[in-house]
C-alpha positions in Angstrom: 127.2 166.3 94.8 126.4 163.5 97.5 124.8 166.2 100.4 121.5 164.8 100.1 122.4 161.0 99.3 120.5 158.3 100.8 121.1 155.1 102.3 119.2 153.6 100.0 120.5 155.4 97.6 123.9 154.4 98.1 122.9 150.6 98.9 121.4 151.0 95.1 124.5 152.0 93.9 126.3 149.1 95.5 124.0 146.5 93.9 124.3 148.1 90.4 127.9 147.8 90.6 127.8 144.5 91.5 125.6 143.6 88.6 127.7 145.8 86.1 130.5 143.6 87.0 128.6 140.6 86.2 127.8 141.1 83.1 131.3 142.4 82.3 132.9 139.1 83.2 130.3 137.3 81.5 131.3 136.4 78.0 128.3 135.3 76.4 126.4 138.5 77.4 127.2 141.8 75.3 127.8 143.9 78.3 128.2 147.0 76.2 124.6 146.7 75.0 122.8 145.9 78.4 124.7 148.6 80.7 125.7 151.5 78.5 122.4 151.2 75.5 119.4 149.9 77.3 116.9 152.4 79.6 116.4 150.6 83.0 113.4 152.5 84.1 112.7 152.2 88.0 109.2 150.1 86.4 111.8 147.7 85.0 114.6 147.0 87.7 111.5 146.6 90.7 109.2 144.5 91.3 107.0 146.4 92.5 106.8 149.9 92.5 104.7 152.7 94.4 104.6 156.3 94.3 103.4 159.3 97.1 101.0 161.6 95.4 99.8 165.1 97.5 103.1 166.1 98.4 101.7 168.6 100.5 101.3 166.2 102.9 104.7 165.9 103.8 104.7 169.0 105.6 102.2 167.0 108.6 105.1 164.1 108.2 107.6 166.9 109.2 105.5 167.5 112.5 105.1 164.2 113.3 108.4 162.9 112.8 109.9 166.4 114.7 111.5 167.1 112.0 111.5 171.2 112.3 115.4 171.6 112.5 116.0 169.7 109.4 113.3 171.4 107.7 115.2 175.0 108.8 118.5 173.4 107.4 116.5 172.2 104.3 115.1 175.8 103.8 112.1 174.6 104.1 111.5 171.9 101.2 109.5 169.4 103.2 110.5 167.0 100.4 114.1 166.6 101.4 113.4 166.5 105.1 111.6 163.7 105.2 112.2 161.4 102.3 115.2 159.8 104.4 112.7 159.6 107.2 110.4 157.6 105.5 113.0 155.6 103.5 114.5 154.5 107.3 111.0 153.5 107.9 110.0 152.0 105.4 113.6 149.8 105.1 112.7 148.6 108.9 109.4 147.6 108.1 110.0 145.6 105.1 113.4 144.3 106.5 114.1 140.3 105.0 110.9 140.7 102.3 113.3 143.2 100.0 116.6 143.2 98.5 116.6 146.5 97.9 114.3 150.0 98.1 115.0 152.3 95.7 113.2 155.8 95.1 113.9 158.8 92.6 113.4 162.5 92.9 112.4 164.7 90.0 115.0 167.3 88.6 115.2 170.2 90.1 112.9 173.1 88.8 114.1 175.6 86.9 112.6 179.2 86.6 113.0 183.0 85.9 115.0 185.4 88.1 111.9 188.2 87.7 109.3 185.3 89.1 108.9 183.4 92.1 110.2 180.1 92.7 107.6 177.4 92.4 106.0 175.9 95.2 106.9 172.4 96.7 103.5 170.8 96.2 103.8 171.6 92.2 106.2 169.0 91.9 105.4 165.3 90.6 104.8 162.1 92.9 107.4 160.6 94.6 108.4 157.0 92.8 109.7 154.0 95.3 110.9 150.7 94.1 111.1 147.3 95.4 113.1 144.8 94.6 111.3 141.4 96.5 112.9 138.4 97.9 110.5 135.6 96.5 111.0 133.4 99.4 109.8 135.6 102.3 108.1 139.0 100.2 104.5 136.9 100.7 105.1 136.1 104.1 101.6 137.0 106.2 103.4 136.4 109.8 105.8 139.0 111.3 107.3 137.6 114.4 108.7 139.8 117.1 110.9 139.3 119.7 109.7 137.6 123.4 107.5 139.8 125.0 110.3 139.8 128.0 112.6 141.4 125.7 113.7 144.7 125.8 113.3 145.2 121.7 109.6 144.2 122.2 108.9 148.0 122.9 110.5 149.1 120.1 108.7 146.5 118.2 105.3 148.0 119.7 106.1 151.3 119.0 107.0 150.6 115.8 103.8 148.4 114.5 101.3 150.1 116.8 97.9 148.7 117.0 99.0 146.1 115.1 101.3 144.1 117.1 99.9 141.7 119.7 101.5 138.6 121.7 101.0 135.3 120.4 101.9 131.8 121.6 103.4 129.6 119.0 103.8 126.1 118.9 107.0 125.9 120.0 105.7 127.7 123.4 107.6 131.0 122.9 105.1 133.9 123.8 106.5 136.5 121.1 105.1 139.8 119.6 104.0 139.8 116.2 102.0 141.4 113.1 99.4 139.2 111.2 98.1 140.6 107.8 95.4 139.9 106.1 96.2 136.9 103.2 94.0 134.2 102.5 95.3 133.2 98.8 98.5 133.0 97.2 97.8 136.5 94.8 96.5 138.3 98.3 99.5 137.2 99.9 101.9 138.9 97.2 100.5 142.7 98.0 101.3 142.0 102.0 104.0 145.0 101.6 101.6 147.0 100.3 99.4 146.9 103.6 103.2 147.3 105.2 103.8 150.2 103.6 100.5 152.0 103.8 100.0 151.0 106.9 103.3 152.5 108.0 103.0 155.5 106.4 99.8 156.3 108.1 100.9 155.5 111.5 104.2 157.1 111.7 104.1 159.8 108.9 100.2 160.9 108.6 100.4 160.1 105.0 96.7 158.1 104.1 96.3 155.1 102.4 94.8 157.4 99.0 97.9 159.2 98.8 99.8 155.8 97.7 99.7 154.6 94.2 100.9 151.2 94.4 101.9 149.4 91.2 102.3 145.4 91.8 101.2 142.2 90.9 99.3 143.7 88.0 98.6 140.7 86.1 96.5 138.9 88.8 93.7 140.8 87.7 93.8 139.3 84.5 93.3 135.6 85.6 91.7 136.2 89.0 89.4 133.0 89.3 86.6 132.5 92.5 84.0 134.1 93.7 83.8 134.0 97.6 88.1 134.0 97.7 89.7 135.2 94.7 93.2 133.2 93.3 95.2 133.2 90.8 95.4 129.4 89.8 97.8 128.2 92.9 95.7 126.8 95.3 93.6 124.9 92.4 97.1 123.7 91.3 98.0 122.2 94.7 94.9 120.7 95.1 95.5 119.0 91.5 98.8 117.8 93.0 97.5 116.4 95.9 95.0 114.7 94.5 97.3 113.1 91.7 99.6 111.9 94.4 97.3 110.1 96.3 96.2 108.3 93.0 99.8 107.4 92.4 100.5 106.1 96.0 97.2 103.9 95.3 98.7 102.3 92.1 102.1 102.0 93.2 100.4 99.8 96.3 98.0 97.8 93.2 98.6 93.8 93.8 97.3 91.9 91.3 98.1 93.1 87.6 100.1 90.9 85.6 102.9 93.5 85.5 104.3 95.3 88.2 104.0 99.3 88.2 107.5 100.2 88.1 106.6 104.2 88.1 103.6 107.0 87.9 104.4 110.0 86.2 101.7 113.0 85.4 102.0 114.3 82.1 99.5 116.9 82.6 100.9 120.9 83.1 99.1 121.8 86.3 101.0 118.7 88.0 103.8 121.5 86.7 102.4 124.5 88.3 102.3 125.8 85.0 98.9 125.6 83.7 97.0 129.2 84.2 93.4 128.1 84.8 94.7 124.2 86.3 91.5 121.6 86.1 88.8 121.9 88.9 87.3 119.6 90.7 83.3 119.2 90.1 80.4 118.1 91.6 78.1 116.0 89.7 74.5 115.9 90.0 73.7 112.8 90.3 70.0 112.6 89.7 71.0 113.4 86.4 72.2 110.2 85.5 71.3 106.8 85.2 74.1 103.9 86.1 74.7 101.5 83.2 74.4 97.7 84.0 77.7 96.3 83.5 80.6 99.1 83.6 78.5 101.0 85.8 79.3 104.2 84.5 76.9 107.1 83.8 74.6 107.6 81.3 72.7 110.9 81.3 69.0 110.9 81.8 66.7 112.3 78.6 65.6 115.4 78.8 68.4 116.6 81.0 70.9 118.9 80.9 74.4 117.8 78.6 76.4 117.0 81.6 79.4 119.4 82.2 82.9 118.4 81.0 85.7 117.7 83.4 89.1 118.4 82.7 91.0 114.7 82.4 94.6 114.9 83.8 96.9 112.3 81.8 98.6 110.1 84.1 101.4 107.5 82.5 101.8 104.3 84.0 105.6 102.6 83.2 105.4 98.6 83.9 108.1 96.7 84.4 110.0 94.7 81.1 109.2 91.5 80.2 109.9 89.2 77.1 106.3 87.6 76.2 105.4 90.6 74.7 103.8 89.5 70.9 105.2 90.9 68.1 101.8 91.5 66.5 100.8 95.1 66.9 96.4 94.1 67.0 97.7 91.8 69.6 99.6 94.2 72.0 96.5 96.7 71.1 94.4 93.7 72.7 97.0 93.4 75.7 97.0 97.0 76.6 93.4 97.0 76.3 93.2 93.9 79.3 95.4 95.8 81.1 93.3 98.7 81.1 90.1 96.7 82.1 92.3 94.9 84.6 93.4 98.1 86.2 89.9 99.6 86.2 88.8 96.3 88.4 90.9 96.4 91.3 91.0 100.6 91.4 87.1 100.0 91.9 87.3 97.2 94.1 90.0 98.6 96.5 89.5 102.0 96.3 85.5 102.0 95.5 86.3 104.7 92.0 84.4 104.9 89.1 86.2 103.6 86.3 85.7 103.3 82.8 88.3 101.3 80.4 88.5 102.3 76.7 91.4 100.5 74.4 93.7 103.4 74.3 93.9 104.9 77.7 91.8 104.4 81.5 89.0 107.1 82.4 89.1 107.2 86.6 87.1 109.3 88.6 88.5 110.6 91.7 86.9 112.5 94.4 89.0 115.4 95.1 91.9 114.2 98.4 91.1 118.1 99.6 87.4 119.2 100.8 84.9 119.2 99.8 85.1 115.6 99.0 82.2 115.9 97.2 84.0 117.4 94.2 85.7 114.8 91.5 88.3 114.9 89.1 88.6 112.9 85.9 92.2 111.0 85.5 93.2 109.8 82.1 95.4 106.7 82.6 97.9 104.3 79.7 99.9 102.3 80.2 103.4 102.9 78.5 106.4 100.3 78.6 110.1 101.7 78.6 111.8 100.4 75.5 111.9 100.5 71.7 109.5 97.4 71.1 106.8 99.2 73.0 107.7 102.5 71.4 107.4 101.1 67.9 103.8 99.2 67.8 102.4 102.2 70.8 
């Protein structure tokens, strides 16, 4: 029953174990229903999953791998004899990205005594699954060992063409693999370039033969034009800019109350917005500057100019007990505030501000090139405790 079990096979069977005895001595979790009732397809348990198509080209692996005296013990099913070759490869290559590699075999085929048996390249694709580790699955940089080692061979031999010495900044002179990852959603298919890259090294098995099956939602929210993401970068860059807003009002001298804290209140500050705000560039010429406030007033007869995303930005000040107890009143104080804070942000930090009752409109140019780009900040002030609750 176990004369043509893998290693991966059996490391698969360790890790369900493990899991079926989690959910056993977890009481809030009807283990009954989740192990014994519920189909765990291989597109389920992975996270991404692959499979070899043109099976016939196995029997070029079995050359290349000198695998002709376990393809006479295997009676010649090509399949068999080299499926744990590739596995073996395949586990070294991916290494620390996986968990675990999993792969199934079809059944079997069955057929009449008076015909002949059917022919190994009839049979369906070959299905592999991967189960990722999120911390190092997206990782572009392979390093090797010192180029004085004596695994730096093997590391050669192994990567072909691909490996070269590089000097990092710690000085070590190492071998290593760089692929090809410039965003976040490129970065998440690296094992795919592993894997076909691999196979068409060491096993003569082209990249057309692989249907890999991962990261299928990017293509559903794929943003850009010249470099194609998924939302990340344009997240970070939302961070970066809110912090460096925050640092500047946390270092404000001059308001009548002190800023005690900064907190965003806007989802991408989260990483959870899909399509976070972007920063624009405004043209200019477009516009006219208004007297007083200075802000801008678009030109007649040109374009409606192009809306900007605000990000809502709280600012807590500290207590103190000359609030009024008239609500028009603390309207009018929050409304000072506002103007008071627009002032200095515009004076210190040269932004374009534009105070309105309720809230602060701040224009930002972007703390990440191009730094012609600007993003639109909606500040308010807010005061920690029930009296400012109740009249705000």
């Amino acid at each position: 029953m176990c004369a043509d079990i893998t290693a991966c096979t059996y490391k698969q069977l360790q890790h369900e174990a493990s899991l079926s005895m989690q959910f056993w001595d977890n009481p809030t979790v009807d283990g009954f229903q989740c192990l014994l009732m519920t189909p765990k397809p291989m597109i389920r348990t992975s996270d991404h999953v692959f499979q070899l198509c043109e099976l016939v080209k196995l029997q070029s692996s079995c050359k290349k791998l000198n695998l002709l005296s376990e393809l006479m013990d295997h009676s010649g099913d090509y399949i068999h004899t080299a499926l744990p070759f590739i596995l073996s490869l395949l586990q070294q290559g991916l290494s620390q990205r996986i968990h675990l590699l999993t792969h199934s075999l079809s059944p079997d085929p069955k057929w009449s005594v008076e015909s002949e048996a059917p022919k190994h390249k009839a049979q369906p694709p070959l299905s592999f699954g991967l189960l990722l580790r999120a911390e190092l699955s997206s990782t572009v940089l392979d390093r090797g060992p010192p180029a004085d080692s004596p695994k730096a061979a093997e590391f050669r031999q192994l990567w072909g063409p691909r490996s070269e010495l590089r000097r990092f900044q710690d000085g070590d002179i190492t071998e290593a693999v760089l692929w090809h990852g410039e965003s976040i959603c490129q970065k998440r298919l690296v094992p795919k370039q592993i894997i076909t890259h691999l196979l068409q090294l060491h096993a003569d098995i082209p990249e057309s033969c692989v249907r890999y099956v991962g990261a299928m939602v990017d293509d559903v929210i794929k943003t850009g034009s010249e470099v194609s993401g998924t939302g990340e970068e344009e997240s970070l860059v939302v961070v970066q800019s809110y912090d460096d807003l925050s640092r500047k009002l946390w270092r404000l001298e001059g308001l009548p109350l002190t800023i005690t804290a900064v907190q965003g209140a806007h989802p991408a500050l989260r990483y959870t917005q899909v399509f976070p705000p972007r920063p624009l560039k405004l043209e200019y010429s477009f516009f006219d500057r208004e007297k007083t406030s200075r802000s801008l007033v678009p030109k007649e007869g040109k374009p409606c100019p192009v809306y900007i995303t605000p990000i809502t930005v709280i600012c807590h000040m500290e207590g103190s007990g000359k609030w009024p107890h008239d609500r028009l009143a603390i309207q009018h104080i929050r409304a000072a505030f506002h103007i008071q804070l627009g002032e200095l942000l515009r004076k210190h930090h040269n932004y374009t501000c534009r105070p309105c009752p309720t809230h602060l409109d701040v224009w930002k140019v972007s703390a990440s090139p191009p730094f012609s780009k600007i993003f639109s900040f909606f500040c308010c002030f807010q005061k920690k405790n029930s009296f400012q609750q109740k009249f705000c």
